[in-house]
C-alpha positions as CSV (number, residue, x, y, z in Angstrom):
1,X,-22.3,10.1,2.4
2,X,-23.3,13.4,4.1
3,X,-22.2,13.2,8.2
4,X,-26.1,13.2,9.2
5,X,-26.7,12.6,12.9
6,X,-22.8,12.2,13.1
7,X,-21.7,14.9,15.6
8,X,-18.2,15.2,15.1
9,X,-16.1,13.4,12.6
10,X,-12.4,13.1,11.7
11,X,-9.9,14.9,9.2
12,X,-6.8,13.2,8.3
13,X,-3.7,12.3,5.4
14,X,-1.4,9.9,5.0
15,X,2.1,10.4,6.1
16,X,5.0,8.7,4.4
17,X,4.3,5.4,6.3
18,X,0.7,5.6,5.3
19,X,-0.2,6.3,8.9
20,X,-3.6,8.9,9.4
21,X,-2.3,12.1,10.9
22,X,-5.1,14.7,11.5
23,X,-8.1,16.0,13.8
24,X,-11.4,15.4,15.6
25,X,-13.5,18.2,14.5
26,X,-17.0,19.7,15.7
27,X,-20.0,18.7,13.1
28,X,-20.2,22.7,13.0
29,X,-16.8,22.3,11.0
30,X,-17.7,20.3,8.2
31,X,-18.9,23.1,6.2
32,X,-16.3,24.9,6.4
33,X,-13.7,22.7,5.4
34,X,-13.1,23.3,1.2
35,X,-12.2,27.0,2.7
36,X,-9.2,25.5,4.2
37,X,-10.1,26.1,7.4
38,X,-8.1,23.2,8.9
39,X,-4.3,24.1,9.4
40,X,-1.7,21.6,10.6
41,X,1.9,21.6,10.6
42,X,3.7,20.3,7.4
43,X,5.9,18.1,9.6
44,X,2.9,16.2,10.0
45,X,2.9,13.8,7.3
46,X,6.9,13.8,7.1
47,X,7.4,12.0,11.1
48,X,8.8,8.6,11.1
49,X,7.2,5.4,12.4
50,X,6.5,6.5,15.8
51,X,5.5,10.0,15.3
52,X,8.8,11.6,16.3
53,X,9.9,14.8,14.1
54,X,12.3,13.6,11.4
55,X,16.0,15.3,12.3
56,X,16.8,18.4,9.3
57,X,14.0,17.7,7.1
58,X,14.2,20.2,4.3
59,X,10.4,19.6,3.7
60,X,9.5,21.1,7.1
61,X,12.2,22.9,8.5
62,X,13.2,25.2,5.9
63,X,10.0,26.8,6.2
64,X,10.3,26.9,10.3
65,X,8.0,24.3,10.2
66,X,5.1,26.0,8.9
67,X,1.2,25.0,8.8
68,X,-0.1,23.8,5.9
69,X,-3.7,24.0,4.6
70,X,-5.6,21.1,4.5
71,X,-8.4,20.3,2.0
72,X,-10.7,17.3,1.4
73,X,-9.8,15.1,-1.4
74,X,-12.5,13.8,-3.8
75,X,-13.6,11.2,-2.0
76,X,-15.8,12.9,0.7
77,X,-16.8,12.0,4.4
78,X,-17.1,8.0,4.8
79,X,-18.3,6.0,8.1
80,X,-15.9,4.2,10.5
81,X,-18.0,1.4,11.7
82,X,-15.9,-0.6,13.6
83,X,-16.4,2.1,16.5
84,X,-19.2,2.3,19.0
85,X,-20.3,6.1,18.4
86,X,-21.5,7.1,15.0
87,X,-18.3,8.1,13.3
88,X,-16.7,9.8,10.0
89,X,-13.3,10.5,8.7
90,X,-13.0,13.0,5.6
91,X,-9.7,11.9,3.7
92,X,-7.6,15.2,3.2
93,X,-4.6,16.0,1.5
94,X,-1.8,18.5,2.4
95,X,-1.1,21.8,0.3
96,X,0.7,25.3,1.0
97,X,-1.1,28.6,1.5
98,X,0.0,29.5,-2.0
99,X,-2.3,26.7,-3.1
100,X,0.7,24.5,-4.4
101,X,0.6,20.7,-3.3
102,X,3.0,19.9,-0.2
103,X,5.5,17.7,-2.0
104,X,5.8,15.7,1.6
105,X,2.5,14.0,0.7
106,X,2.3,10.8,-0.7
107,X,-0.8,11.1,-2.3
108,X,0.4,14.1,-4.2
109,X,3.3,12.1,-5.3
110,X,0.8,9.6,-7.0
111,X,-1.1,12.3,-8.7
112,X,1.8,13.5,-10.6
113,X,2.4,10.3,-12.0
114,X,-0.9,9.6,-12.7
115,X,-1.3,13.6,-14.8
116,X,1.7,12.1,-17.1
117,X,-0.5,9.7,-18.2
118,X,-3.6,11.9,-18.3
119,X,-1.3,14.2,-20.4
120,X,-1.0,11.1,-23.2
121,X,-4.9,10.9,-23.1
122,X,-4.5,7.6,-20.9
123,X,-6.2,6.8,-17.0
124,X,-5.1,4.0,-15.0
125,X,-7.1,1.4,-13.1
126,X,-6.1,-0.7,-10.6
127,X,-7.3,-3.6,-8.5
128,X,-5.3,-4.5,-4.9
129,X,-4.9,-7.9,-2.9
130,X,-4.7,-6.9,0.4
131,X,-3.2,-9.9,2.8
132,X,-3.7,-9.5,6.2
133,X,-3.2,-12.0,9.2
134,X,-5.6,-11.8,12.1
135,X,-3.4,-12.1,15.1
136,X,-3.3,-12.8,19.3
137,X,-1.5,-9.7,20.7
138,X,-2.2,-10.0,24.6
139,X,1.0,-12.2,25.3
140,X,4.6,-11.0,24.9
141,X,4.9,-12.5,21.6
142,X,2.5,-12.7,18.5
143,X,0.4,-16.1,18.6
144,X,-2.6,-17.3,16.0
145,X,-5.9,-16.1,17.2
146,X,-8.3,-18.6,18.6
147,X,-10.9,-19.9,16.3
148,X,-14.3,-18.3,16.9
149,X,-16.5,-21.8,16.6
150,X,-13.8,-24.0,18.7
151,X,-12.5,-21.4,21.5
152,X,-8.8,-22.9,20.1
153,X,-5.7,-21.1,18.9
154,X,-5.6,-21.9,14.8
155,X,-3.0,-25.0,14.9
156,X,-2.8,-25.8,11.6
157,X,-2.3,-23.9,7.7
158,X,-6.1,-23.8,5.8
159,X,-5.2,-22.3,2.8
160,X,-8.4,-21.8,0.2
161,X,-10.3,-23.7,3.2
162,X,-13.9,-22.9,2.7
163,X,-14.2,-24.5,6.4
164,X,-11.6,-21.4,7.6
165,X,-13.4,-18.8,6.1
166,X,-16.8,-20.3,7.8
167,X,-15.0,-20.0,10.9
168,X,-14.3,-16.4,10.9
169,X,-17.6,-16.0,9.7
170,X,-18.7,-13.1,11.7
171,X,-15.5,-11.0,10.9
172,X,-15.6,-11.5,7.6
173,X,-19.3,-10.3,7.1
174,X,-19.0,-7.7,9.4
175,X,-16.2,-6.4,6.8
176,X,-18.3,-6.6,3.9
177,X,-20.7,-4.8,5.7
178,X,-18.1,-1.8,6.4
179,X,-16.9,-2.2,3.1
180,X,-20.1,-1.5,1.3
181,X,-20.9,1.7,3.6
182,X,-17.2,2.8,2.8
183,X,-17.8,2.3,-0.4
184,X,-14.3,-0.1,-1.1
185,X,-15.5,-2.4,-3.6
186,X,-13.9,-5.9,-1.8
187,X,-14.3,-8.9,-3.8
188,X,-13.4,-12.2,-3.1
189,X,-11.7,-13.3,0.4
190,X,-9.6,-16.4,0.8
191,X,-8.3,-18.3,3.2
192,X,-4.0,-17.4,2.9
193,X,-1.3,-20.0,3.4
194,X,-0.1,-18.6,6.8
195,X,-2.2,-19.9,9.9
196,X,-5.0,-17.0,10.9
197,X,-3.7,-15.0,6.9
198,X,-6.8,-13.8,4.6
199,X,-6.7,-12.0,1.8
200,X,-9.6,-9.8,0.4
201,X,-9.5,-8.7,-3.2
202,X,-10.5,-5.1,-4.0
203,X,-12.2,-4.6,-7.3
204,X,-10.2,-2.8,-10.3
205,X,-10.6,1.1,-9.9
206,X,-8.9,4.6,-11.2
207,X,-6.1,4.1,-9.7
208,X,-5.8,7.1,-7.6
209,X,-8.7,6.2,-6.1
210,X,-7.8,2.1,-5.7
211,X,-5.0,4.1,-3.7
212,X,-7.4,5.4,-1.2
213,X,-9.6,1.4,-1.0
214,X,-6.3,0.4,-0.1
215,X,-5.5,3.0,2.5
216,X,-8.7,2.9,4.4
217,X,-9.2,-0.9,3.9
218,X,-5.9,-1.2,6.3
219,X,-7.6,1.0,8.9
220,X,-11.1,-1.0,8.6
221,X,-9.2,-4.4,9.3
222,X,-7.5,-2.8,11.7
223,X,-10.5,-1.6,14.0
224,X,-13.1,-4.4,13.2
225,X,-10.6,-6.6,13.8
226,X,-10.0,-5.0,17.7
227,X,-13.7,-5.4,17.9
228,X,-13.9,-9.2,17.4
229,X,-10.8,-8.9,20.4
230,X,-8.2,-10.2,17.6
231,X,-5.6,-7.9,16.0
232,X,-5.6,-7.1,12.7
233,X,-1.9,-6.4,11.0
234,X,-0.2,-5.8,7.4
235,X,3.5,-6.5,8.8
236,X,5.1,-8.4,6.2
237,X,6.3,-11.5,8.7
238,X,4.2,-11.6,11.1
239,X,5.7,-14.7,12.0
240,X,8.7,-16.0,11.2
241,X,7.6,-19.5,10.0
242,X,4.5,-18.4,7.9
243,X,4.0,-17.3,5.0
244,X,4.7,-13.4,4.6
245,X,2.2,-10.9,3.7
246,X,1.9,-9.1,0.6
247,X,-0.1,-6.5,-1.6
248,X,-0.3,-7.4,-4.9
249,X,-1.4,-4.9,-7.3
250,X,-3.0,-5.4,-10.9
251,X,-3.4,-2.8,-13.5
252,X,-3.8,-1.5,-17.2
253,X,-4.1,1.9,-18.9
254,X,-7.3,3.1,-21.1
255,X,-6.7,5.4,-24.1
256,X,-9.3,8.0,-24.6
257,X,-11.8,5.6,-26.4
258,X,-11.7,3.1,-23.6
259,X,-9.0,0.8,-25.1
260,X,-6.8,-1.2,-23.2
261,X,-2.9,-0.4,-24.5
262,X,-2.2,-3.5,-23.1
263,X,-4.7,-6.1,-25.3
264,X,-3.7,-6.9,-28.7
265,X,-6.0,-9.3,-29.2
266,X,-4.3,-11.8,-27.9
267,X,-2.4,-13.3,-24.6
268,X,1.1,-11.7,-25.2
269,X,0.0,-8.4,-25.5
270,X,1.2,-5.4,-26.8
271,X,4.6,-3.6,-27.6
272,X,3.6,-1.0,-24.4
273,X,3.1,-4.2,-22.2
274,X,6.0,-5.2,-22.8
275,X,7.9,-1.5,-22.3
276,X,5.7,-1.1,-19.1
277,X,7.5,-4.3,-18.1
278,X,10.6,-3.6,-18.6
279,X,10.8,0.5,-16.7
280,X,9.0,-2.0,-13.3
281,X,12.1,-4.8,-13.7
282,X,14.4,-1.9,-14.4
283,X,13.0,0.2,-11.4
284,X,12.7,-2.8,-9.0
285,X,16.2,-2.7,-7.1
286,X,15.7,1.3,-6.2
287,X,12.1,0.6,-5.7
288,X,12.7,-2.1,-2.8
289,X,12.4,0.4,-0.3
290,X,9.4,1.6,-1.5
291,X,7.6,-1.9,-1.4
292,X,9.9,-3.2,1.7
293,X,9.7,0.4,3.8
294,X,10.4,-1.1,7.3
295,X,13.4,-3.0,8.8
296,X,11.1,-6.5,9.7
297,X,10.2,-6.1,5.6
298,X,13.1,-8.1,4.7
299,X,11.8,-10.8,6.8
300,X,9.6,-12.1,3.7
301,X,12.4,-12.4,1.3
302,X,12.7,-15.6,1.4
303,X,13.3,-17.7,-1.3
304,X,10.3,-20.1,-2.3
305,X,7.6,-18.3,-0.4
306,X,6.1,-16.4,-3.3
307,X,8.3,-13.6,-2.4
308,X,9.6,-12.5,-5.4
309,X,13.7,-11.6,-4.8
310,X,14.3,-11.8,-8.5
311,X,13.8,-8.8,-11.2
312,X,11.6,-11.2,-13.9
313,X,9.0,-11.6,-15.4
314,X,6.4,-14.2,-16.9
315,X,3.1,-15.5,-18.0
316,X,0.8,-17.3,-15.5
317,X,4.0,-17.8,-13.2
318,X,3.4,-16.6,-9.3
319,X,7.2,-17.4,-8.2
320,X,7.6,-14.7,-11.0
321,X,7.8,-10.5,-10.0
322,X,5.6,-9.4,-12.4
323,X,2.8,-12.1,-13.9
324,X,0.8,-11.5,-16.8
325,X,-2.3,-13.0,-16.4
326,X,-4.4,-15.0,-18.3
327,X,-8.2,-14.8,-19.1
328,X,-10.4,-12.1,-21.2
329,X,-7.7,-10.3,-23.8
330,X,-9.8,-7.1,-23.0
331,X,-8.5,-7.4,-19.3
332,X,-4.7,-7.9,-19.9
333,X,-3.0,-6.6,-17.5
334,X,0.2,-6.7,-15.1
335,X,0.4,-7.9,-11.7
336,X,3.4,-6.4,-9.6
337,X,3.6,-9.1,-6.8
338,X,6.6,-7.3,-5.1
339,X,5.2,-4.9,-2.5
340,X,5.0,-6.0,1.4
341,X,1.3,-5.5,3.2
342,X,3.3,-2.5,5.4
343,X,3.5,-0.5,2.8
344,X,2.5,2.9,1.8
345,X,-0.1,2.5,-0.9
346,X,0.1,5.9,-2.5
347,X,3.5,5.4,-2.5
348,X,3.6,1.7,-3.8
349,X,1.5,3.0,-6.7
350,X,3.4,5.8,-7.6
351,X,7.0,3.7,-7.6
352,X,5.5,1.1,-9.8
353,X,3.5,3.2,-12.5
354,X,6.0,5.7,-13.0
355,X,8.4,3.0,-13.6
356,X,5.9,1.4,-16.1
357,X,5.1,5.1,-17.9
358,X,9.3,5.6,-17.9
359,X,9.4,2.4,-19.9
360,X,6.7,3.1,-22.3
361,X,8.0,6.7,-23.0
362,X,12.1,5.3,-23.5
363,X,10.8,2.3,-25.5
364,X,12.6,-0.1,-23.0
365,X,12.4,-3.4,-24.4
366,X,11.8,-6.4,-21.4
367,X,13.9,-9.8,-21.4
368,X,12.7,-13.1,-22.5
369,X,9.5,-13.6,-20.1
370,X,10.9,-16.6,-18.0
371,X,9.7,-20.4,-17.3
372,X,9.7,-22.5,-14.1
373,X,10.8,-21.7,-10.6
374,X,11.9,-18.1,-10.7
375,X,14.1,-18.8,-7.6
376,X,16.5,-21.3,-9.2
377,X,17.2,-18.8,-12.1
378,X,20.6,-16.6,-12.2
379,X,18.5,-12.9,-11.9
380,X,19.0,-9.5,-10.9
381,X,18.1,-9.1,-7.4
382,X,15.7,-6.9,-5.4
383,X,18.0,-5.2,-2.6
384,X,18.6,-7.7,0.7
385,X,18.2,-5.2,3.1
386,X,17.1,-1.9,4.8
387,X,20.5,-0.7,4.3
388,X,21.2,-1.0,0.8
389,X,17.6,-0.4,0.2
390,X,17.7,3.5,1.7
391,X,21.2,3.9,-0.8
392,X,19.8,2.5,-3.4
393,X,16.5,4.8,-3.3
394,X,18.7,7.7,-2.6
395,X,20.8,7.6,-5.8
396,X,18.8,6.1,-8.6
397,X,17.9,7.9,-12.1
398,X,14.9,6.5,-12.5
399,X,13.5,6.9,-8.7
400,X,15.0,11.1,-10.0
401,X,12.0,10.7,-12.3
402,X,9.1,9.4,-10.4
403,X,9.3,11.4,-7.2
404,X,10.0,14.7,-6.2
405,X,13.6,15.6,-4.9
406,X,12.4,16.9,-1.7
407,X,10.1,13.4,-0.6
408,X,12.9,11.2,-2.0
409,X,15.3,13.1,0.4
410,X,12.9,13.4,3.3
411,X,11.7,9.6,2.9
412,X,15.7,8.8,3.0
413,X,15.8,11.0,6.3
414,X,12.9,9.1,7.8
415,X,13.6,5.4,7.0
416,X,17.7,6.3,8.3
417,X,16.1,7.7,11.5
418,X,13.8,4.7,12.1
419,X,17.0,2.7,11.4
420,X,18.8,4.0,14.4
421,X,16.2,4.1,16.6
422,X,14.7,0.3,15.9
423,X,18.7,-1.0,16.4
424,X,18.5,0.2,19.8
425,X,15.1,-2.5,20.9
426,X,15.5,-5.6,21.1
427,X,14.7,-7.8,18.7
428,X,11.8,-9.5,20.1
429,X,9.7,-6.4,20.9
430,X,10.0,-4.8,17.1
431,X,6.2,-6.3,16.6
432,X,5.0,-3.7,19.2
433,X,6.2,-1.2,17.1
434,X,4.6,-2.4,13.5
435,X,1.8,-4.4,14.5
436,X,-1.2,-1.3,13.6
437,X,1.3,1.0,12.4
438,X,1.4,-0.4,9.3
């Protein structure tokens, strides 16, 4: 889209909790802005959850917390319809005045993995689930929001009800709507398990750019959802006694003549599945903090809530981490079912394709895909908790491989300083602190 009428519009990047961090800007700016002409502070994207400065970051500080140049990334100016004045936000991403990418920015972080494919001649697609739960915020604790055609609070679970969906009719459409002017490409919505969960499917895409659907999908559910006076929210528990919320995310790699690697012709598929496998199960303890980034994450690890807590794998199985999916041989593919909705999707991305790319390039070979209920099964565990979640992601080789030294020590800095700071509220108010942050 060009801005138009629009007479001022919005800059802004993601920051390592997937938050937008940027500028309202003068229509008289827009022109100006593949010269670099918007400078922020690098500590921008690297603050914690509440947009406090993260203590000795060596991203930021050892420059004296320098400004960094920020430039428009491919995607261009798009509309923000859920508010009342004509509005646009131009997606930006951070970089140095020498021209070199800011390594404290996540979207940079998926780039690099995604050149190591481009360097074998191979791009990425990627399609997203994004659940969500509409929500009743104007009490001291989280209810269901009332249903629009009774006046009611939701009282009951209406998963794949048709008569749900119909309810939240308005909502829903109006989201299409701002979909298609935003060009994310949603697909089909459901009706989720939890009471007041949807999901909406967003259609396979470069992944790089799936990132980006997924990034400003969260912010469109987020403000048409305050305009239908409901809260929209990704938290991964929402509450305690539904069902959690998760992002689910599909994908295969095209050679150069528009092969899939993955599609032998058949429904196992290939030797590169199967190593692509095997670096994700290999990565997934170290990666937990990653798909699990805030302390009320570990709320959805919970055993027989399609949750995975096990490293395994398996055909057509959801209690499985990764499923390989059935249908058209041409579309094989792997679903990574691990990642919370409050994650960081650039991030998310980049932990689980680099894993996949490490196992390709070592040849790792991937257990015996498993059968039945992965939760009764004697398998490696996804870390339990924030705690062991930071160490883990600290240490790990293969983590060493995917991200940059610099983000994996500034991300360690942030989640330890959210940790001190969340153990001193109570319990009961954390919501207030996740419930549009993430």
């Amino acid at each position: 889209m060009t801005l138009g009428n629009i007479r001022t519009f919005r800059v802004a990047a993601a920051d390592l909790n997937g938050q937008m961090r940027g500028k309202r800007l003068p229509r008289s700016a827009f022109d100006k802005l593949a010269e670099g002409s918007v400078r922020m502070p690098l500590s921008v994207l690297n603050v914690d959850v509440w947009g406090a400065d993260i203590k000795d970051s060596p991203l930021v500080f050892d420059s004296g917390d320098a400004d960094g140049v920020m430039m428009p990334t491919e995607r261009g100016p798009v509309p923000l319809p859920w508010l009342d004045t004509p509005s646009a936000l131009v997606p930006m991403e951070m970089f140095h005045d020498t021209g070199m990418p800011f390594l404290g920015d996540p979207r940079h972080a998926l780039r690099a993995v995604l050149e190591r494919y481009a360097e074998k001649g191979w791009t990425v697609n990627a399609g997203i689930e994004m659940e969500f739960y509409l929500v009743d915020d104007s009490g001291p604790v989280l209810n269901p929001p009332e249903n629009p055609q009774s006046g009611r609070p939701l009282s009951g679970n209406a998963i794949l009800s048709l008569r749900q969906l119909d309810a939240f009719d308005g909502f829903i459409s109006a989201v299409y709507e701002a979909c298609e002017d935003m060009d994310i490409p949603a697909q089909s919505t459901i009706s989720e398990a939890g009471l007041g969960q949807f999901e909406i499917d967003l259609e396979h895409r470069e992944a790089l750019r799936a990132a980006d659907d997924a990034w400003l999908f969260k912010a469109l559910i987020k403000g048409m959802a305050r305009k239908f006076d409901m809260a929209g929210t990704f938290m991964a528990k929402p509450h305690l006694d539904e069902a959690g919320t998760g992002m689910h995310v599909h994908f295969s790699v095209m050679d150069r003549q528009g092969n899939n690697i993955f599609d032998n012709g058949g429904p196992e598929g290939t030797a590169f599945l199967h190593n692509a496998v095997a670096g994700c199960l290999e990565a997934l303890p170290a990666s937990t903090l990653v798909f699990a980034p805030h302390g009320p994450s570990y709320d959805r690890f919970v055993e027989d809530s399609h949750a995975p807590t096990g490293a395994c794998w398996a055909y057509e199985n959801r209690t499985a981490a990764l499923r390989i999916p059935g249908g058209s041989n041409k579309a094989r593919r792997i679903e990574h079912r691990v990642a919370g909705g409050d994650n960081n999707p650039y991030l998310a991305l980049a932990a689980i394709l680099g894993a996949a790319l490490i196992g390709i390039e070592d040849g790792m070979v991937a257990p015996p895909p498993i059968s039945g209920n992965a939760y009764e099964l004697d398998l490696p565990q996804l870390k339990p908790d924030w705690t062991s979640a930071i160490a883990a992601f600290e240490k790990d080789p293969m983590i060493a491989r995917i991200f940059p030294k610099a983000l994996i020590k500034n991300y360690v800095l942030t989640k330890r300083q959210e940790q001190e700071r969340l153990a001193e509220l109570p319990v009961e108010q954390h919501w207030k602190t996740y419930l549009e942050a993430v």
